[in-house]
Wavefront OBJ file of the C-alpha trace (Angstrom):
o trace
v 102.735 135.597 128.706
v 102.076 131.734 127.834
v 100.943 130.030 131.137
v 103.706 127.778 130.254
v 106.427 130.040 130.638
v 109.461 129.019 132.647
v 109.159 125.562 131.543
v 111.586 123.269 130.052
v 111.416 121.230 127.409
v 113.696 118.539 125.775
v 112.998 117.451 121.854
v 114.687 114.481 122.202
v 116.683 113.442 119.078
v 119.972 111.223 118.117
v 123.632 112.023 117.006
v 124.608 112.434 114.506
v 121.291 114.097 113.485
v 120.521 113.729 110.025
v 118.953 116.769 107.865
v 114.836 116.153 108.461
v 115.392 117.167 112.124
v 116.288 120.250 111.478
v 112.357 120.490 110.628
v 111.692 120.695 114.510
v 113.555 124.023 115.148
v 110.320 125.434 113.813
v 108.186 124.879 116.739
v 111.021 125.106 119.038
v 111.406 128.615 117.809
v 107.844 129.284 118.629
v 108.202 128.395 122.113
v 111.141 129.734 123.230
v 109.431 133.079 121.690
v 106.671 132.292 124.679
v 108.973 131.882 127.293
v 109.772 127.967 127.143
v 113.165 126.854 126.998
v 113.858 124.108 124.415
v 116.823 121.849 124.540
v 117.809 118.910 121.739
v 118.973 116.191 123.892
v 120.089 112.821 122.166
v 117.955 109.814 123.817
v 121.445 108.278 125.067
v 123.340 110.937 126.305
v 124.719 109.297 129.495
v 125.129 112.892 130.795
v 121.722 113.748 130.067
v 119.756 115.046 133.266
v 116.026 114.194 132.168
v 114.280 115.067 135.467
v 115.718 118.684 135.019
v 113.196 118.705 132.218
v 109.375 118.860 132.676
v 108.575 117.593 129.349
v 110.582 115.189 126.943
v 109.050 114.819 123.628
v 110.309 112.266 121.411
v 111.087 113.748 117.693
v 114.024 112.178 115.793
v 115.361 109.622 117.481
v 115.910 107.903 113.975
v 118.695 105.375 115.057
v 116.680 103.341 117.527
v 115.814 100.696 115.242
v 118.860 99.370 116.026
v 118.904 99.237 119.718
v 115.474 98.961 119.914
v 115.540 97.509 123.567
v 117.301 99.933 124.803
v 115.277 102.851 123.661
v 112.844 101.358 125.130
v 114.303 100.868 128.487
v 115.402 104.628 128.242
v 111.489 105.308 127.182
v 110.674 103.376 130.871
v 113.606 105.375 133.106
v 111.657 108.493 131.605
v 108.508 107.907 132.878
v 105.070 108.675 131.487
v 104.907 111.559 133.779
v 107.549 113.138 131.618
v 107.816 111.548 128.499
v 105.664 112.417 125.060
v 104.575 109.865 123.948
v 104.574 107.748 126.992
v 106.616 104.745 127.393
v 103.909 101.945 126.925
v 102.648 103.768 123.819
v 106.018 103.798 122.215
v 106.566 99.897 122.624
v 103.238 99.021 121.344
v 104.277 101.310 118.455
v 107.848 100.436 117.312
v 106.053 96.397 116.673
v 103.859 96.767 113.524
v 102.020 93.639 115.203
v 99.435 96.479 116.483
v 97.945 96.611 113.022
v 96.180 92.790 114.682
v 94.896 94.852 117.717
v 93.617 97.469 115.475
v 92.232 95.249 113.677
v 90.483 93.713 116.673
v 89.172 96.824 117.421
v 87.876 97.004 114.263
v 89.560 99.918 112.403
v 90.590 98.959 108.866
v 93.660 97.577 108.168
v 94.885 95.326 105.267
v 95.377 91.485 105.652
v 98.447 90.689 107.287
v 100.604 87.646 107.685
v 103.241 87.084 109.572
v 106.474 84.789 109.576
v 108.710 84.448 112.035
v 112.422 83.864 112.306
v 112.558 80.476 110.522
v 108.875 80.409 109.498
v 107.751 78.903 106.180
v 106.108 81.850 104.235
v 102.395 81.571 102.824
v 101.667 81.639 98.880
v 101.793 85.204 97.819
v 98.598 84.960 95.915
v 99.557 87.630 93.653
v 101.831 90.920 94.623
v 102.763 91.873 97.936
v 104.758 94.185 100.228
v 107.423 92.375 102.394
v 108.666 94.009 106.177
v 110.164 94.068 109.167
v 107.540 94.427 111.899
v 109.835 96.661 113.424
v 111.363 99.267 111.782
v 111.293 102.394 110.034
v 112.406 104.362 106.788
v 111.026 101.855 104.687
v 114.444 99.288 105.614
v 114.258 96.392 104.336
v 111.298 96.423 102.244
v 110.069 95.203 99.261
v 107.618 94.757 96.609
v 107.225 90.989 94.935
v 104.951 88.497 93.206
v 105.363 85.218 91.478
v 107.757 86.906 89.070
v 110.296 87.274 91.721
v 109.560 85.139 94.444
v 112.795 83.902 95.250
v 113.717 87.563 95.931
v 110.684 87.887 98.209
v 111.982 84.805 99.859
v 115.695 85.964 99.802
v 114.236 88.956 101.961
v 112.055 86.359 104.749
v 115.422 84.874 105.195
v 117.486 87.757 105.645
v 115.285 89.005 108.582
v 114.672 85.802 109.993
v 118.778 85.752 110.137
v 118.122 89.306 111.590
v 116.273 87.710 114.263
v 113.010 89.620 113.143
v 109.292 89.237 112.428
v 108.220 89.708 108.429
v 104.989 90.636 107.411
v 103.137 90.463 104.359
v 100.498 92.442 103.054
v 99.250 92.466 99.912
v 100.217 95.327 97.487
v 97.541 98.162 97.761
v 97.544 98.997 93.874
v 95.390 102.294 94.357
v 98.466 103.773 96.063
v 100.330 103.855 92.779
v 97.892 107.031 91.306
v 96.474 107.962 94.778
v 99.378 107.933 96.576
v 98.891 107.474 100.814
v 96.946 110.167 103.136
v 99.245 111.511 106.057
v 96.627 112.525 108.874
v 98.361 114.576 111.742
v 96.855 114.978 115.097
v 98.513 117.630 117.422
v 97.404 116.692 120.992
v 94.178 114.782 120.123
v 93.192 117.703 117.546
v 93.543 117.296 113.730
v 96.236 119.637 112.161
v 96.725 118.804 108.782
v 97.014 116.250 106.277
v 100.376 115.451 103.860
v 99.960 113.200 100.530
v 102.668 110.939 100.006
v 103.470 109.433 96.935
v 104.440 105.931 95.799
v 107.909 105.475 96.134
v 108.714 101.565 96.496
v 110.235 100.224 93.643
v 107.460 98.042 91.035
v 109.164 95.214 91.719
v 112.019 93.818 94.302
v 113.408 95.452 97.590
v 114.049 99.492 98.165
v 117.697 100.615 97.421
v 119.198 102.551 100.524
v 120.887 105.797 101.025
v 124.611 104.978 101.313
v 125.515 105.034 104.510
v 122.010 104.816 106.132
v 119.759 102.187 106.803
v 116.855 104.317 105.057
v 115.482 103.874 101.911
v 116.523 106.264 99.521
v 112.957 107.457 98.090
v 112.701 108.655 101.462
v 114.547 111.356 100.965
v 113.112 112.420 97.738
v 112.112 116.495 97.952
v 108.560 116.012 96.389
v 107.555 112.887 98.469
v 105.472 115.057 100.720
v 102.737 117.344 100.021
v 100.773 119.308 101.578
v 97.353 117.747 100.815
v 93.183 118.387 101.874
v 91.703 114.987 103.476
v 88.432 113.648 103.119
v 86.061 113.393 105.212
v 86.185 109.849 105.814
v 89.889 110.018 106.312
v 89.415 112.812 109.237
v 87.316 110.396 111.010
v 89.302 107.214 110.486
v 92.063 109.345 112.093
v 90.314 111.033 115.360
v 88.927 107.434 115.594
v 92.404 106.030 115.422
v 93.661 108.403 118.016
v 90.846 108.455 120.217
v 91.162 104.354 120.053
v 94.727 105.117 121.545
v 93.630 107.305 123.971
v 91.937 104.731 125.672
v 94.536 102.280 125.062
v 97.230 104.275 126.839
v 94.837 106.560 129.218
v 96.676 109.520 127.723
v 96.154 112.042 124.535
v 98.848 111.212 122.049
v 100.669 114.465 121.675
v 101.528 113.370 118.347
v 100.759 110.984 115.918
v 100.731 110.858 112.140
v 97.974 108.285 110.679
v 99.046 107.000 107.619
v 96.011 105.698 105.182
v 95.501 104.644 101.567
v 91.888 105.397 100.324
v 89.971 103.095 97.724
v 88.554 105.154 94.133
v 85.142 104.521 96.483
v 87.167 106.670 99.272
v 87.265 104.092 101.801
v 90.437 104.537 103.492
v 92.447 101.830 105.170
v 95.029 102.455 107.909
v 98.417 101.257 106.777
v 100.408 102.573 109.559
v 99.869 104.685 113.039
v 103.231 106.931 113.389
v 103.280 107.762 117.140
v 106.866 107.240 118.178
v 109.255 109.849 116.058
v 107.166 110.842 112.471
v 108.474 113.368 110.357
v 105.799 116.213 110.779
v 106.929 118.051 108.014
v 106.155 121.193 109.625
v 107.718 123.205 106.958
v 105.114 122.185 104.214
v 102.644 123.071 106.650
v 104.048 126.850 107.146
v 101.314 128.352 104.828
v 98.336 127.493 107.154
v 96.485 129.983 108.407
v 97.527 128.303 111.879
v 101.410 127.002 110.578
v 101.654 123.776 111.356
v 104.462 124.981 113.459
v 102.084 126.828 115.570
v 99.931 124.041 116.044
v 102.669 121.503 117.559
v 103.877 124.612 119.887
v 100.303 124.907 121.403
v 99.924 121.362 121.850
v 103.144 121.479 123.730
v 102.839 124.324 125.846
v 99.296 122.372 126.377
v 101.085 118.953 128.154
v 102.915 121.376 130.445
v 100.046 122.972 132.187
l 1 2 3 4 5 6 7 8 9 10 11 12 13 14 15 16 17 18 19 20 21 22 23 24 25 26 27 28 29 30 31 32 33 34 35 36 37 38 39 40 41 42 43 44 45 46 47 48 49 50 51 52 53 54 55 56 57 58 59 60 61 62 63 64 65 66 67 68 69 70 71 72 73 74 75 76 77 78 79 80 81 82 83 84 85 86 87 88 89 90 91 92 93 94 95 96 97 98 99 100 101 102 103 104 105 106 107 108 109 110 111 112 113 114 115 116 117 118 119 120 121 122 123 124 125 126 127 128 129 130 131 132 133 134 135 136 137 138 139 140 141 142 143 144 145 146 147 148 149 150 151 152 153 154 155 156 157 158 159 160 161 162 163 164 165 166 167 168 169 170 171 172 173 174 175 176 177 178 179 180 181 182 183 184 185 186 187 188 189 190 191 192 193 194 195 196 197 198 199 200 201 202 203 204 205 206 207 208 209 210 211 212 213 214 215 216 217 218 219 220 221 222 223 224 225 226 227 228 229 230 231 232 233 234 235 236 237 238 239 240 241 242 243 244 245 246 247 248 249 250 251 252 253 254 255 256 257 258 259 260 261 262 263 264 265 266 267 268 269 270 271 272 273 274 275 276 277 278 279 280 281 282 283 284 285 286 287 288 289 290 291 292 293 294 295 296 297 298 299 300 301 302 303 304
């Protein structure tokens, strides 16, 4: 019987839950087969009893972006004793401003600039990627040069009247054959790795999914693959989440690393996923360890 037996879990999500959750029932399958009870629980459920749980683990809570203060609060009331990822790792996380302190630590990340509410924008200096530094689902995001700069500035001034942070980064242009490299990293231990391809538009800001706030190549079927990493893209990942170990004095249970590698195969971080990533689990059900399996055993590890 799994020495975590008789425990109880909560995958917190959001309602109304949209299709990719659906993903986690995988692993929660797994563990209720060992004896752990799993519940879905949405984050603000004012009925929701969290200290009945001994574990809450954070999966798709996609609609915090928009109460982003108060998911954080609810992230606090939680407690790091209970909640995966802990609290002070999920606010550093939801403020893209921790590519600077990545930076500082010196992992590599791409030049970024950032203009706030207001701001005057720099040059763009040829083509660049314009974003909210919080976010996610690729909202309000955009690709632009000196062809369409007055849409790149259109964009600054809408978030600025959003009351947010943009930042610029110039336009990676090996991603557009290479696609990005999704690391994943299952309680400190690499899993597996996912390609994703290109998917913002060549020029001007991402259409949405009617009705969402998500941009629609996101929910393109063959955006994800299951992929093989490199070497150097391993390493730039355990070093990523060994960086946030330290950081937070606790083991990320999860956390996707998201990296675009040079031709040379020097990869550069372009985003650490540690508050509610897609996993993808289902691509990952071929393994000879499912990727399933993996998340299971990293959760049945956090509750003993």
């Amino acid at each position: 019987m799994s020495p975590a037996a008789g425990s109880k879990v909560a995958y917190v999500t959001c309602e109304p839950r949209m299709e990719q959750w659906e993903d986690d029932l995988l692993s929660a399958g797994l563990l209720t087969g060992r004896g752990v009870e799993v519940e879905f629980v949405a984050w603000d459920d004012p009925v929701a009893d969290w200290e009945s749980f001994d574990l809450a683990v954070v999966r798709s809570t996609w609609d915090y972006t928009d109460r982003l203060e108060e998911f954080l609060e609810w992230a606090d009331s939680v407690g790091p004793q209970r909640l995966r990822n802990v609290p002070a790792m999920l606010r550093w996380n939801t403020d893209k401003r921790y590519l600077a302190e990545l930076d500082g630590a010196g992992l590599p990340v791409p030049p970024t600039a950032l203009v706030a509410p207001g701001g005057t924008a720099p040059p763009f200096g040829g083509k660049v990627v314009i974003k909210p530094v919080s976010g996610a689902g690729a909202r309000d995001t955009g690709v632009f040069d000196e062809g369409n700069e007055a849409e790149g500035l259109a964009l600054l001034e809408k978030l600025g009247a959003q009351d947010e942070i943009a930042m610029i980064q110039p336009y990676i242009p090996w991603v557009d054959e290479r696609g990005e490299t999704a690391v994943l990293f299952f309680g400190g231990r690499f899993a597996y790795a996912l390609k994703k391809r290109a998917f913002l538009p060549e020029s001007g800001v991402a259409p949405v999914r009617p009705g969402t706030t998500v941009a629609e190549g996101m929910f393109e079927e063959d955006l994800m693959s299951l992929a093989e990493a490199t070497e150097a893209e391993v390493e730039l990942g355990a070093k990523t989440v060994a960086w946030l170990a330290r950081r937070f004095g606790s083991v990320p249970l999860y956390a996707r690393i998201d990296m675009v590698s040079s031709p040379e195969g020097e990869p550069v971080l372009m985003e650490v996923e540690a508050t509610e990533p897609s996993l993808y689990l289902e691509l990952a059900a071929g393994l000879e360890v499912s990727g399933a399996e993996l998340f299971a055993t990293a959760v049945e590890a956090a509750l003993v």
